[in-house]
C-alpha positions in Angstrom: 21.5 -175.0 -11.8 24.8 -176.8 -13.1 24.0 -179.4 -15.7 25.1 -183.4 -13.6 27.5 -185.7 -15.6 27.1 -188.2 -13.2 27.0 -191.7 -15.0 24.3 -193.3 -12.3 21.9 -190.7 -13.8 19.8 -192.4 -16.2 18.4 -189.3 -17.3 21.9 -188.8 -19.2 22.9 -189.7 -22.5 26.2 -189.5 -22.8 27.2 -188.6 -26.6 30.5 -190.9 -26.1 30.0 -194.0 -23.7 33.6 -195.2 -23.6 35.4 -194.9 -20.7 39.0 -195.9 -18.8 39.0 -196.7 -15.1 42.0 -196.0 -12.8 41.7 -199.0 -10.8 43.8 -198.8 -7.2 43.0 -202.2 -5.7 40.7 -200.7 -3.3 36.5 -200.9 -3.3 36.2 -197.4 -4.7 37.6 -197.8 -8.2 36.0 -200.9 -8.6 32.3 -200.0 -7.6 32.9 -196.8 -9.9 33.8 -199.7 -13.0 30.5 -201.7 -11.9 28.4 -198.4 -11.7 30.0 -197.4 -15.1 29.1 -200.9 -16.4 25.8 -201.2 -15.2 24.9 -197.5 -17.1 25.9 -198.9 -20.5 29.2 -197.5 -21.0 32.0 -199.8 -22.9 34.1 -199.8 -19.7 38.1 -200.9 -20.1 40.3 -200.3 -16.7 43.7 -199.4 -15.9 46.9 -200.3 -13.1 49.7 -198.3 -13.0 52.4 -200.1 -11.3 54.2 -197.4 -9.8 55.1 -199.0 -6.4 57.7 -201.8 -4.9 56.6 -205.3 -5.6 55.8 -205.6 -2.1 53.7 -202.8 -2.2 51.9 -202.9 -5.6 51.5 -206.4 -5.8 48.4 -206.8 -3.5 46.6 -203.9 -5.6 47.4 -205.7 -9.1 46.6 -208.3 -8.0 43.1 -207.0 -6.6 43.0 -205.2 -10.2 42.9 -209.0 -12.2 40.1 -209.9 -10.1 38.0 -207.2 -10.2 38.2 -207.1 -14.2 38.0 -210.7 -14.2 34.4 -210.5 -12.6 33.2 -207.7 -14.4 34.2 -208.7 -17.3 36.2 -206.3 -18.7 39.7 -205.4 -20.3 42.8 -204.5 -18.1 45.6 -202.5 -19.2 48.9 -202.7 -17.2 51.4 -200.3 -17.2 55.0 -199.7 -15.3 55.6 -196.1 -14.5 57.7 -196.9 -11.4 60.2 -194.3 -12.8 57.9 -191.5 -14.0 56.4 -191.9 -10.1 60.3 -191.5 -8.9 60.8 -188.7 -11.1 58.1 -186.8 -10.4 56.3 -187.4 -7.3 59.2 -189.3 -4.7 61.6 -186.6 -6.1 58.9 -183.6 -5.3 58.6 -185.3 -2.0 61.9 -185.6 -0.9 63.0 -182.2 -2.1 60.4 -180.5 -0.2 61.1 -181.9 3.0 64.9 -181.4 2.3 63.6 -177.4 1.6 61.1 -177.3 5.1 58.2 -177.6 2.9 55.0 -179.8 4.5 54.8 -181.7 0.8 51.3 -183.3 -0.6 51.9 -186.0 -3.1 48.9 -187.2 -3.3 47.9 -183.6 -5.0 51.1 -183.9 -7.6 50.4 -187.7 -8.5 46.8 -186.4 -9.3 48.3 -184.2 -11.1 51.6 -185.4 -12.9 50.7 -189.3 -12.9 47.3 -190.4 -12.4 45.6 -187.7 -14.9 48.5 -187.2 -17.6 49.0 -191.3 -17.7 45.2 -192.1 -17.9 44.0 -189.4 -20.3 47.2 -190.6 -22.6 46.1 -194.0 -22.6 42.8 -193.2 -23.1 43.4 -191.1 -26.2 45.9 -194.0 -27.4 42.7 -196.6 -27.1 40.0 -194.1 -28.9 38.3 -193.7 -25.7 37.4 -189.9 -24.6 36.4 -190.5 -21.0 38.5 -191.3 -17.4 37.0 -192.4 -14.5 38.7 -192.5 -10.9 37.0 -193.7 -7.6 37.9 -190.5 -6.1 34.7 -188.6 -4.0 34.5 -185.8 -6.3 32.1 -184.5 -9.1 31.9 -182.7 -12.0 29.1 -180.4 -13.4 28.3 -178.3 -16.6 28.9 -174.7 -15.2 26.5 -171.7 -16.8 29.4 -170.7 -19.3 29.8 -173.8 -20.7 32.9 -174.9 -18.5 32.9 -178.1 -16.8 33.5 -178.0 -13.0 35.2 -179.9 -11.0 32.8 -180.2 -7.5 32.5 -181.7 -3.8 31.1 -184.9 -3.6 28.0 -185.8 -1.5 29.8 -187.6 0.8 31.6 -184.2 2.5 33.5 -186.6 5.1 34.7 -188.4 2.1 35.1 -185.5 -0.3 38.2 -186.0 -2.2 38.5 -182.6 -4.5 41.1 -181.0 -2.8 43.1 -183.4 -3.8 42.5 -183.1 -7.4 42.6 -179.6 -7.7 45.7 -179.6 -9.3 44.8 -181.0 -12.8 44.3 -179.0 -15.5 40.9 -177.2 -16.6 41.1 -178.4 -20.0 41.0 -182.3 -18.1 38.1 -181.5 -16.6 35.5 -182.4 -18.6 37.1 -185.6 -19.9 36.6 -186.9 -16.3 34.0 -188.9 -14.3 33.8 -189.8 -11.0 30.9 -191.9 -10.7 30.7 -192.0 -6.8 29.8 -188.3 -6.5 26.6 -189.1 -5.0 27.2 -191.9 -3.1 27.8 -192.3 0.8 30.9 -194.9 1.5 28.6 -196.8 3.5 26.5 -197.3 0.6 29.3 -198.3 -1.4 30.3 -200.9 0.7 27.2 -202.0 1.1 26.5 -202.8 -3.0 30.5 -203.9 -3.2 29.5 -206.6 -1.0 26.3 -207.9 -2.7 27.7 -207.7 -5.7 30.2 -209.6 -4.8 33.0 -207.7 -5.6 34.1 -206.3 -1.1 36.0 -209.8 -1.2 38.2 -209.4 -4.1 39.8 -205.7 -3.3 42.2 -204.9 -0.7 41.9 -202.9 2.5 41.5 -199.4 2.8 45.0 -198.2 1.5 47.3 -195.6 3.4 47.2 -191.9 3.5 50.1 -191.6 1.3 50.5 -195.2 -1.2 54.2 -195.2 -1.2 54.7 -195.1 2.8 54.8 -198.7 4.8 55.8 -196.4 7.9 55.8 -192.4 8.5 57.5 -190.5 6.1 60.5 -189.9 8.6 61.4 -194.4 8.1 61.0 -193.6 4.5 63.7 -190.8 4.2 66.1 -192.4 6.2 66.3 -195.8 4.3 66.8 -194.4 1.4 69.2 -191.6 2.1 66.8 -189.1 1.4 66.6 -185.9 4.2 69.5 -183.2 5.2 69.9 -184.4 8.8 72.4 -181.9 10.0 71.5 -180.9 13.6 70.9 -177.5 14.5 69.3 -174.9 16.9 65.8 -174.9 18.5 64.8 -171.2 19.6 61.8 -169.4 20.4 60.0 -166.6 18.8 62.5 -164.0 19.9 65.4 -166.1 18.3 66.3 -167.4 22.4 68.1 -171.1 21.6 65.9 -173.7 24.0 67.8 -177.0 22.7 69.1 -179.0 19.4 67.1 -180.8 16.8 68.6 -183.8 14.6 67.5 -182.8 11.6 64.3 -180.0 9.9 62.7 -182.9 8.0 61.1 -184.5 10.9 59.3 -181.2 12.0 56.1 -179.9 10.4 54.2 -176.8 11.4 51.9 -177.3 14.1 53.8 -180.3 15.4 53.1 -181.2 19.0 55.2 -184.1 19.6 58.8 -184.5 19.4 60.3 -181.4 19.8 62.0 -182.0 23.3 61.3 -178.9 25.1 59.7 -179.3 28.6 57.1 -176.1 29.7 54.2 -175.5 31.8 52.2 -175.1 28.6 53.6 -177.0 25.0 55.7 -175.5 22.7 54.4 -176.1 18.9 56.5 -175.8 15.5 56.2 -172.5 14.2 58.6 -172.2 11.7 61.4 -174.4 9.4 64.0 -171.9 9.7 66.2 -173.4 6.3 68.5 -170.9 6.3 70.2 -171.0 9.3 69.2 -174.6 10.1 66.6 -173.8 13.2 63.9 -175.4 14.3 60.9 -171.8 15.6 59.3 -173.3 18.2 56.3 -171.1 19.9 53.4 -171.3 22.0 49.7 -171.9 20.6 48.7 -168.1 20.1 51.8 -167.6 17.9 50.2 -170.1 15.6 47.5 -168.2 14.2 47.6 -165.8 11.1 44.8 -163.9 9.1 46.9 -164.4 5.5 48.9 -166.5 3.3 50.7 -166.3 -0.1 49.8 -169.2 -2.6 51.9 -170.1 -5.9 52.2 -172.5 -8.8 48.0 -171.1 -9.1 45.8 -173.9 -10.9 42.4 -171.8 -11.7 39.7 -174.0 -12.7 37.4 -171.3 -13.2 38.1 -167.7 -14.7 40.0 -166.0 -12.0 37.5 -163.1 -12.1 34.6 -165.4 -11.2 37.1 -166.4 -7.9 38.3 -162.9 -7.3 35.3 -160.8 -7.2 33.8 -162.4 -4.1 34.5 -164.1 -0.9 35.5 -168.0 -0.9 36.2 -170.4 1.4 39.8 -171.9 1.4 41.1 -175.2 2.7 45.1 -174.8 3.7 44.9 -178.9 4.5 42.9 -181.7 3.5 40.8 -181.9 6.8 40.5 -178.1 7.1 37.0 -177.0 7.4 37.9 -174.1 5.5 38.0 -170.1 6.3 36.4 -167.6 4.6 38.3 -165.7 3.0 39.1 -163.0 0.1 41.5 -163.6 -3.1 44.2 -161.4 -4.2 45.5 -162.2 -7.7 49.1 -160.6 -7.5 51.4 -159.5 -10.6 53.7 -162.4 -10.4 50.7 -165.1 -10.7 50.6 -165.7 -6.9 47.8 -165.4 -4.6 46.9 -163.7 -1.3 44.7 -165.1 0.6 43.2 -162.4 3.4 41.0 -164.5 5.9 38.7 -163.0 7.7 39.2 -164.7 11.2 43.1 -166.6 12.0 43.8 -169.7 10.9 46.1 -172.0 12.6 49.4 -173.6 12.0 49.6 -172.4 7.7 52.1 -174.4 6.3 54.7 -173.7 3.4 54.2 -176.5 1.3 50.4 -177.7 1.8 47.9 -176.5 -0.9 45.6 -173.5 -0.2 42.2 -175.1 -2.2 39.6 -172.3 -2.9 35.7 -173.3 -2.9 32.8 -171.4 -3.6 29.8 -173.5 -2.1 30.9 -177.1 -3.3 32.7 -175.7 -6.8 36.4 -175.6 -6.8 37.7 -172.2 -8.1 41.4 -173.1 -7.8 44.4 -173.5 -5.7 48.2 -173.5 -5.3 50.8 -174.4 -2.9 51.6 -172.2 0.3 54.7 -170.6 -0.1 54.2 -168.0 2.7 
C-alpha cells in the first residue's frame, strides 16, 4: 500500500514541519492552514495578487483575516504581470487558434506551483500546501504520487496534473480526506466560514463568460465566416470561431428537427463544423506537451482511465507513447465531443500517471 503524507495523520512525523500555504480567499485554503496548524507544523501563508483590484481585493482581503486569526505570517506578492504573460496570454491565443483552453491547469502549473515553491525555498521552508482536493502518497519505488482525493465530487487532480514530478513531493494537500461538507462544517466552529469569501468562479479572472472577457479587451479574431455540415454543405454565418466550443448546443443558429452540435473549429478556412449528435463520438485522440508523473512504462503497459474534461467520468482506455513525445489515446468504447485544447488526464485507480493537452 502507498505510504499517506497526509498532515491530519498523527501517525506521521514529518522530518521537516515547515510549510507555505497558497491562500485564495476561499474556506479551503484556510481550513488546510488550521489543519496544518493544529498538526504542529510552523505554518506561514501566501496571496498572490494576480487579479484587478476589483477582483482580488475581496480574496486579500479574506487572506489578512484568516492569518490574523490563526495567527500566522502572510506573505503578499504582485504577479499581475507574470499571470498576463503566462496564463491570460495562453488563454486568449487558444481561443484565437480554436483551441477549448484550461487555465486553471497552466496557472497550476506556471503560477501557483513555480511562485509558491520559489518563495518557499527563499524563506527556508521545504513544504507547499494548496486547498486543492488532491493527495499525495509514497509510491513502491520511492516516487511520490500525486492522487484523487476522498471527496471524488470534489476531486481536484486533474487540474494539477500539469506540475512537474520533481514538485511532487514538496507538496501537501491537507484536505485529501476530507468531505466539503465536513470542511464547512469545522470552518464554521472554528470560526473561520465568516471571514472567507464565497465560493469563487470556475475560472478566477472571469466576472462574466469568457466571450465578455475577450471582447473588452480586444482579445478574439471575430471575422465572420461559414457554418457547414459534415459534408462541407454551408447552413449559415457565424461572427466569429471564439465563441464556439466542441459540443456546443446553443448558439449556433441553425434550426432542424433534431440540433445541430459543434463538431469542429475549422481555423483554416474560418468555418464553423456543425453535425448531428452521432458525428460526435470518437474511439481516439492525440495528446501533446505529455507531463508523466510516473515512469511512462508503468502508464503504458496497461489499460488506464482517461479524463478529456474536468467532469468526465473517464474512459478506459490504452496509451500509445509515439516518437515525437505525443500520446495516443485508443478508448475502448467512443467518447463524446474531444476537444483540441482540453487536457486528456490519465488515472490508474485514483493515481495520476500523466496528461497532456488534446491536440487531435
Amino acid at each position: 500500500m502507498p505510504e499517506s503524507s497526509n498532515p491530519r495523520d498523527k501517525s506521521q512525523k514529518p522530518k521537516n514541519k515547515s510549510v507555505l500555504v497558497a491562500l485564495s480567499g476561499g474556506v479551503d485554503s484556510a481550513m488546510a492552514a488550521h489543519d496544518l496548524l493544529q498538526a504542529g507544523w510552523h505554518t506561514e501563508a501566501f496571496f498572490l495578487n494576480i487579479l484587478p483590484q476589483e477582483i482580488s481585493g475581496t480574496g486579500l482581503l479574506a487572506a489578512r483575516n484568516v492569518t490574523r486569526h490563526l495567527g500566522i505570517r502572510l506573505h503578499c506578492l504582485n504577479e499581475a504581470e507574470r499571470f498576463e504573460n503566462e496564463v491570460i496570454s495562453y488563454f486568449r491565443t487558444s481561443y484565437n487558434m480554436g483551441l477549448t483552453p484550461n487555465p486553471c491547469v497552466i496557472c497550476n502549473q506556471r503560477i501557483k506551483a513555480v511562485i509558491g515553491l520559489s518563495l518557499a525555498a527563499s524563506l527556508g521552508i521545504d513544504h507547499l500546501a494548496t486547498g486543492h482536493y488532491a493527495g499525495t502518497k509514497r509510491l513502491p519505488d520511492g516516487r511520490t504520487g500525486l492522487f484523487k482525493a476522498k471527496d471524488k465530487k470534489r476531486d481536484q487532480s486533474y487540474f494539477l496534473h500539469q506540475i512537474p514530478e520533481w514538485a511532487i513531493p514538496r507538496l501537501i494537500f491537507p484536505l485529501a480526506d476530507r468531505t466539503k461538507k465536513d470542511v464547512m462544517k469545522q470552518a464554521a466552529e472554528t470560526g473561520l466560514l465568516p471571514l472567507v469569501q464565497k465560493e469563487s468562479r470556475e475560472i478566477c479572472f472571469l466576472k462574466g463568460n469568457y466571450r465578455t472577457f475577450l471582447e473588452k479587451r480586444g482579445l478574439f479574431d471575430n471575422r465572420p465566416g461559414d457554418i457547414v455540415d459534415m459534408d462541407g454543405k454551408v447552413l449559415g454565418r457565424h461572427t466569429g470561431l471564439y465563441a464556439y466550443t466542441i459540443g456546443q448546443r446553443q448558439g449556433i443558429g441553425i434550426p432542424d428537427k433534431t440540433p445541430y452540435y459543434v463538431a469542429a473549429l475549422d481555423r483554416k478556412n474560418n468555418r464553423l463544423v456543425v453535425g448531428k449528435e452521432h458525428s460526435l463520438w470518437s474511439k481516439e485522440l492525440l495528446a501533446e506537451h505529455v507531463n508523466w508523473l510516473v515512469s511512462p512504462d508503468m502508464a503504458l503497459k496497461q489499460p488506464c482511465t482517461v479524463k478529456i474534461r474536468y467532469r468526465h467520468q473517464g474512459g478506459l482506455a490504452k496509451l500509445e507513447l509515439l516518437e515525437s513525445g505525443r500520446v495516443r489515446v485508443r478508448f475502448f468504447s467512443d467518447q463524446w465531443a474531444v476537444t483540441p485544447g482540453q487536457f486528456a488526464v490519465f488515472y490508474l485507480d485514483d493515481l495520476v500517471l500523466g496528461g497532456g493537452s488534446i491536440c487531435g
